[in-house]
C-alpha angles and dihedrals in degrees: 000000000000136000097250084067098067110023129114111240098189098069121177113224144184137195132242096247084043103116117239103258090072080067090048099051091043100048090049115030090033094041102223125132095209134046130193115239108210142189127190088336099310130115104244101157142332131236117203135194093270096048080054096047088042091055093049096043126129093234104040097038121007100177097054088095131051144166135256114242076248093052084221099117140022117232126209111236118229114280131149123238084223079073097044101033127092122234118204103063126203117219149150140216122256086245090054114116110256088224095052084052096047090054081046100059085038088056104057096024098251145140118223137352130225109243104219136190099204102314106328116098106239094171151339125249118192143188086246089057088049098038080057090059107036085048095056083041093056094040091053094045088053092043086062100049086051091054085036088060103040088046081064093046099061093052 
């Protein structure tokens, strides 16, 4: 199975002078956990929803939150994604094996990796969308066991 099967095509980005709260409003109204940092069109990081949390954090950055004069909402304050983001990205093709990047995001302890074509980001592949199909795989392979057994059982 290769990548191109799985991937998500319409990928949510930011870019690296984008404030924060983009990230915010993305991770949280849009529900995804990475997000793609891009500039002119090319991949050059990725920010995900625990570099946000780490950069609002009580303990790494205490005045990245405050409150409203009404104390009704938190505001993010203005950083930029370029401080929170990671360079170095790791990514894979569409025709990349899904098992090779699998190994890849266990390997390095991530979550998703950015499908490129080049260097333009054509799609996003994570361990969520591995974990779906591994998970129907291994329930039909245990269905037919179970058919497999009670099959014997019957002779």
């Amino acid at each position: 199975m290769r990548v191109a099967e799985l991937m998500t095509s319409k990928v949510f980005t930011v870019e690296p002078h984008d404030l924060i709260d983009r990230v915010f409003f993305l991770i949280h109204y849009e529900k995804i956990r990475h997000l793609p940092v891009v500039e002119k069109g090319k991949l050059v990081g990725i920010v995900s929803d625990r570099d946000l949390y780490k950069a609002l954090g009580p303990k790494s950055n205490s005045n990245a939150v405050e409150t409203n004069k009404d104390n009704s909402q938190l505001h993010v304050v203005s950083q930029k994604v370029v401080h929170i983001m990671h360079r170095g990205v790791y990514t894979v093709t569409s025709d990349t094996l899904v098992s090779e990047a699998a190994a890849m995001m266990a390997d390095h302890r991530i979550g998703a990796l950015p499908v490129v074509d080049g260097a333009k980001l054509i799609g996003i592949i994570s361990s969520s969308d591995i974990l779906r199909v591994f998970s129907k795989l291994e329930h039909a392979r245990e269905e037919r066991e179970k058919r497999i057994a009670e099959g014997q059982s019957h002779s």
